[in-house]
N, C-alpha and C positions, 0 to 999 in steps of 0.2 A: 564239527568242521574246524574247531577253532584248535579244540585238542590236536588233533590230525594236522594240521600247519605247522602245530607246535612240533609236535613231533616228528615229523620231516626233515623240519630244521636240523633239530637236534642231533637226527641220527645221521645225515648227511655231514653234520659237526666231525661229531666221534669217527666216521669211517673215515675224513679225511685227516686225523688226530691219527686212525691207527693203520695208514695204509698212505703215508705221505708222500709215496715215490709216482702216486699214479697220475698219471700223463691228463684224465680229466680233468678240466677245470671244475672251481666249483660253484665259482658265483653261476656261471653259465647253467651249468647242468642243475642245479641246483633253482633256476628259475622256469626251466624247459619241462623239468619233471616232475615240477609244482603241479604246473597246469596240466598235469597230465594223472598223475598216483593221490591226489587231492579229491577230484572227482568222483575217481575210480575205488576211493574208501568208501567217500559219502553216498555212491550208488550202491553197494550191497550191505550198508549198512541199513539203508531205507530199504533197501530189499527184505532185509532179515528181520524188520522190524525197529533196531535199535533206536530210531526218533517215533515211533510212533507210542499214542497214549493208551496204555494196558493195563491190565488187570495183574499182570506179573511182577512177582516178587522183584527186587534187586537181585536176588542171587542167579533167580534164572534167567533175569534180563541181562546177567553178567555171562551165561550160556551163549546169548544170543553175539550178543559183543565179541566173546573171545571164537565164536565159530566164523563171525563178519572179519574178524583178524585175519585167523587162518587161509578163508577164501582170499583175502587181498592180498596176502602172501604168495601166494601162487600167482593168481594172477600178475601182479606186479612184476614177479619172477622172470615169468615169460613174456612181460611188453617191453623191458628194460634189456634184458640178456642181450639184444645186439648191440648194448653201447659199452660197456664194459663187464662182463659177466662174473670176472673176478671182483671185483666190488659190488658190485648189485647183491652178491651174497654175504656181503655183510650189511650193507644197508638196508637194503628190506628187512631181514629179520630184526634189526634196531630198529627201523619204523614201526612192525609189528609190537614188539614190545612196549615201547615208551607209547603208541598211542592206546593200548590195553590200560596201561596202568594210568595215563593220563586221564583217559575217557571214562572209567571207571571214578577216581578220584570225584573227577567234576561234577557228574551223576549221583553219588554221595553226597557229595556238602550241597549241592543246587535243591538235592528232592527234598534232604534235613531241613533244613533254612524253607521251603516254603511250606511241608508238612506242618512248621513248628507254627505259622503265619495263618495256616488255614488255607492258605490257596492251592495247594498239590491235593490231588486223587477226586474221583471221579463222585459225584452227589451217589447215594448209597441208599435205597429204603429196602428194609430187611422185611422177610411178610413173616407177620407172628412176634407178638409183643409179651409174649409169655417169659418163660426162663430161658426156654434154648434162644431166643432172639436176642433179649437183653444180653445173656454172657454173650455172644457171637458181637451186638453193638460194641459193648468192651471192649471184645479182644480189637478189635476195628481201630477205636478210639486211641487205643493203646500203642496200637502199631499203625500211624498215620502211612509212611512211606510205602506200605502194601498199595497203595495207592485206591483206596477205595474208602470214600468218607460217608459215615452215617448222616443221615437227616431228618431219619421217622421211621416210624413200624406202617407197615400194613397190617391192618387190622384181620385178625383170622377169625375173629369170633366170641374171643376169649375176652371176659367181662374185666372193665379197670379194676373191679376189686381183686380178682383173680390173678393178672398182672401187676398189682401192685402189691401182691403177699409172695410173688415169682422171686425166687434166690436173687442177688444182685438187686433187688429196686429200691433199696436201703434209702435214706434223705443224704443227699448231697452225691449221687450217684449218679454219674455224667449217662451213663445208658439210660436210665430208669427216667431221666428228667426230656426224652429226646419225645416230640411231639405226635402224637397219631392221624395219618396221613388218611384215615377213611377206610374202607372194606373196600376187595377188587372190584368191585363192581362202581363204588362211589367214587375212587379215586382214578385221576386222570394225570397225562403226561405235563401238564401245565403244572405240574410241581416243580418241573426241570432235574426227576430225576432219573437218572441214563444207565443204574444197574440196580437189578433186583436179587435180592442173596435170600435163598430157602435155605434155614439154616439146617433144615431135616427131611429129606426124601417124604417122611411119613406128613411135612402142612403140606404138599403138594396139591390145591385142588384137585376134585374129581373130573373139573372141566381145565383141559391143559391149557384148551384156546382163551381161558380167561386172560392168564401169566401173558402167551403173547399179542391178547390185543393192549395193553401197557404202554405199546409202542419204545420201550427202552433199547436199549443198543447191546445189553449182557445179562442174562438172568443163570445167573449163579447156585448151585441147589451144592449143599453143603455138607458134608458128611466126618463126624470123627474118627479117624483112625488111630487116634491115641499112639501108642511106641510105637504103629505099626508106618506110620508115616516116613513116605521116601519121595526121591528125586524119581525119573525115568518110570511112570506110572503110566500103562497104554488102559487106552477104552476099551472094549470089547460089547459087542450088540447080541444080545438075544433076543430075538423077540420082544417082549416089550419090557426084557431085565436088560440091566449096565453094570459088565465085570468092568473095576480096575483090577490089573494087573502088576500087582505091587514087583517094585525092583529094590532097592534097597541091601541088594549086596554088598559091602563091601568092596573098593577093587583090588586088583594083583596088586597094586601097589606094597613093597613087600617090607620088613623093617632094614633090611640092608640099604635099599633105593631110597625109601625116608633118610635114614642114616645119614647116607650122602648129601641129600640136599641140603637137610638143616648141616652140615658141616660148612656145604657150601656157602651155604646165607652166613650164617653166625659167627665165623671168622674173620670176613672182612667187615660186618656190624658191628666187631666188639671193636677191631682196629679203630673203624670210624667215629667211634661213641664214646670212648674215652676218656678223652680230654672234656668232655660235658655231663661225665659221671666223676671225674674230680672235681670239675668245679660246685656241683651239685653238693660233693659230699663237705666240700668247706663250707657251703651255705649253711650246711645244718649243725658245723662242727659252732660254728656263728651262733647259734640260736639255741642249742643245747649241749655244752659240751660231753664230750665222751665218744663213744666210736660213731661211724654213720655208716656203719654197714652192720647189720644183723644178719642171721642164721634164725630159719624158724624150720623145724620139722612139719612135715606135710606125707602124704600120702601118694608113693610113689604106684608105677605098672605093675603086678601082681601082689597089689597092698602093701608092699616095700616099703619103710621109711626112709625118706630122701630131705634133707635140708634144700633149702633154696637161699640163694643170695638176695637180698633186698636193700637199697636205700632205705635208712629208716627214716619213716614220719612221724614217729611218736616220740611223744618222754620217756624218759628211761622206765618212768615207776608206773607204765602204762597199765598194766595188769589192778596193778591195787586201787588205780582211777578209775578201770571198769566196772572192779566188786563195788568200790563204792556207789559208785549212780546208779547200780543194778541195784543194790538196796534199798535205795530212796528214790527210784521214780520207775513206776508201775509200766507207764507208756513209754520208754526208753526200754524195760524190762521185755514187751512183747514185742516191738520193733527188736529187738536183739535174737528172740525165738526163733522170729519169723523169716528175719535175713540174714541174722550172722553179723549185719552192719547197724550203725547208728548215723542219724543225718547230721546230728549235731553232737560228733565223737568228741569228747574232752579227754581221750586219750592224743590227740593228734596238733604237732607243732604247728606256732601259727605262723600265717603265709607261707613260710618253706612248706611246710606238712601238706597242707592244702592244695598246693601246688603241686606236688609232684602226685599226688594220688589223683586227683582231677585230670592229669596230662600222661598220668602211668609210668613216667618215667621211674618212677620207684621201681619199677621190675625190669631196669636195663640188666641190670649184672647179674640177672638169669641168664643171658647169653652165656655166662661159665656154665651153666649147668646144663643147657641145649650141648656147649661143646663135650662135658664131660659124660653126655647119655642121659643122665640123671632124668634128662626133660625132650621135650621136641615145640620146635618153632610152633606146630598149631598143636593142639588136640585139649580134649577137657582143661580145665585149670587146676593143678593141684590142691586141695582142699585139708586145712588138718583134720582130725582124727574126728574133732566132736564133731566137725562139719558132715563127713562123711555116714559118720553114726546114726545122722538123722535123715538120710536117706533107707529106704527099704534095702532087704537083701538082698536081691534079685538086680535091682541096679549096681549095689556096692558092685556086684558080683561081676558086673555088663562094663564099668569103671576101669575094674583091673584089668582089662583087656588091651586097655591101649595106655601108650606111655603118654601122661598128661604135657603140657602146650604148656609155651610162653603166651600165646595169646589162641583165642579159639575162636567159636560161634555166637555164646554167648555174651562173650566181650563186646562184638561187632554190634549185638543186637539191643539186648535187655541192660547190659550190664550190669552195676549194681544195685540197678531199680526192680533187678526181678528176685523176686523169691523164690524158695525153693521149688516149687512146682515148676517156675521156669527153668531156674539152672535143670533142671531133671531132664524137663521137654527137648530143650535145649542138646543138651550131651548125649540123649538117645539117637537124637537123629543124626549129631555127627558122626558118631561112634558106627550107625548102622547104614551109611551112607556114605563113609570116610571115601575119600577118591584125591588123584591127583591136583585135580580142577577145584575140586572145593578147596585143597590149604590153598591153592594159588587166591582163588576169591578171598578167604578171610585174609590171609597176610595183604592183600591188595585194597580191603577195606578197612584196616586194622586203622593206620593215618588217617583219616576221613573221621572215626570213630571216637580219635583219641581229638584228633583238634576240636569236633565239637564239642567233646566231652560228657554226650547226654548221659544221665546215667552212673558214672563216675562218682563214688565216696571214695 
């Protein structure tokens, strides 16, 4: 509601900024058609779900949101048009937007900040305390904002000793340590918990009626689809089987129509950005003399090598501060394998360095290289060489497919807390998924991502 004011305001702002000769007033109209297209959001936003508490991701509750747009576009279209209809088509479509990307924002930093608190997503008992439960608690754990939070196993059967030799139940292992809530039969709704997740078709009791007499509000039954995971996924009933019906195509979206947009974005973001990429770069000329922009080769669309522009955050003699510590510290050594990054890099300048890599500002004056092709506004992140190398074939191969992004999926998500098997998960699914709607979601999550920072080395 609060987003939607906002932006009402605003766009009612701008159209009389760019349409100044028209004869409407605007304190007036502007008060008459509060109380009117204000409403009229909030009801098929509640329609569509967008306030209600779900089990849905951010991205696809960003589906919901930008289809709750769409519809009030219309609508508004046609309760407005007999007051001025030349203006009405500019200001709906700005209310449309600025409350998308407002309403989105909010929903970000609101669900972060309370996931991070403990108080976002729904009590969670998973049935099966084995290995597939445990990594499924993880993955949970890990990704608070799915909004679904663990609290204990239902017990299947499977002996603590059993479960406690289970992959994942390692000491100091936030799944491994979460409590056993009893067997279906001994556990009841007096735990206060309101979703149940199978994490495998195959614990499904033999007796279905046990699961719903539970009395919970979502029982969840889990399946991996590894690469093969997409958006736009229909059920299908046979008899007592359940086809999903993978979609995962690709859209039309073609690289000429990409082309355009990121032209679109990236030349008035460079205009606007600027003046706070020079001042940026005197900070660090302040703290280490010598240039403050580097060149580092990476790994372009068809394996190409492309340089990228970057603010630099390091000391000059970064490279020989890395061999060193890789030398002499073991645990620094496999954190390096494992991510590529280090938490506590001694190649990176203080406070400037830190700062701009926690805020990403380092990678503005990629925008030269979105304009010059080299990149696009979203897709994979360019990776150099050894990075790449330590991925499989078969991915390299899936990689070069798409021109990598200024910012992507993984940014939005794991960032730099995920390791390689995420970046992988990560870049198959945009890669096999890519669509108009999703760059619009990451570029509209990207701010939310970078203010909080989670994740960021």
């Amino acid at each position: 509601m609060v987003s939607g004011a906002i932006a009402i305001t605003i766009a009612f702002s701008a159209a009389v900024a760019i349409w100044p000769t028209s004869h409407v007033d605007f304190a007036d109209w502007l008060l008459s058609e509060m109380s009117a297209l204000l409403p009229l959001l909030a009801g098929i936003s509640a329609i569509l779900g967008v306030y209600r508490p779900t089990t849905k991701s951010l991205m696809e509750r960003f589906r919901n949101r930008a289809s709750a747009t769409l519809i009030f576009m219309l609508a508004a279209v046609v309760m407005c048009a007999r007051e001025d209809p030349s203006l009405v088509l500019v200001v709906v479509p700005l209310i449309g937007a600025f409350t998308l990307v407002l309403g989105s924002w909010a929903e970000h930093l609101i669900v972060v900040r309370f996931a991070r608190s403990g108080a976002w997503g729904m009590p969670t008992a998973i049935l099966g305390a084995g290995a597939r439960g445990q990594a499924f608690a993880r993955l949970l754990l890990d990704q608070p904002a799915w909004g679904l939070r663990p609290v204990g196993f239902i017990d299947d059967g499977m002996s603590d000793a059993a479960a406690e030799r289970a992959p994942g139940g390692e000491e100091g292992d936030t799944a491994g340590a979460l409590p056993r809530l009893g067997t279906i039969d001994e556990w009841g709704v007096g735990a206060g918990i309101e979703v149940v997740v199978v994490p495998d078709g195959h614990d499904l009791p033999p007796d279905p009626d046990a699961l719903y007499r539970l009395g919970v509000r979502k029982i969840l039954v889990v399946s991996q689809l590894g690469d093969l995971a997409s958006f736009g996924l229909q059920v299908r009933h046979f008899d007592r089987y359940v086809a999903l019906e993978l979609g995962g195509r690709p859209s039309s979206l073609g690289r000429v129509q990409k082309r355009a947009i990121d032209l679109a974005l990236a030349l008035p973001l460079a205009v606007l950005t600027w003046p706070m990429v020079a001042c940026l770069a005197l900070m660090i000329k302040v703290v280490d003399p010598g240039s403050a922009f580097y060149r580092q080769q990476r790994v372009g669309r068809d394996g190409k090598p492309i340089y990228v522009l970057k603010l630099r955050t390091m000391y000059r003699d970064a490279e020989q501060r890395l061999e060193q510590v890789l030398a002499t510290d073991e645990a620094l050594r496999e954190q390096w394998q494992r991510y590529f990054k280090l938490t506590k890099d001694p190649r990176i300048l203080p406070h400037i360095g830190d700062f701009l890599r926690r805020t990403s500002l380092d990678e503005l004056p990629q925008l030269w290289n979105v304009i010059r092709g080299d990149m696009s506004l979203v897709g994979p992140r360019p990776f150099p060489a050894y990075h790449i190398d330590a991925f499989d074939r078969e991915f390299q191969a899936l990689r070069a497919t798409v021109t990598p992004g200024l910012t992507g999926l993984w940014q939005i998500s794991a960032r730099s807390s995920g390791d390689l098997g995420v970046q992988r998960a990560q870049d198959c699914f945009y890669i096999r998924n890519r669509s108009l709607w999703l760059d619009l979601y990451i570029l509209i999550a990207t701010l939310p991502a970078v203010i909080v920072g989670h994740g960021a080395k």
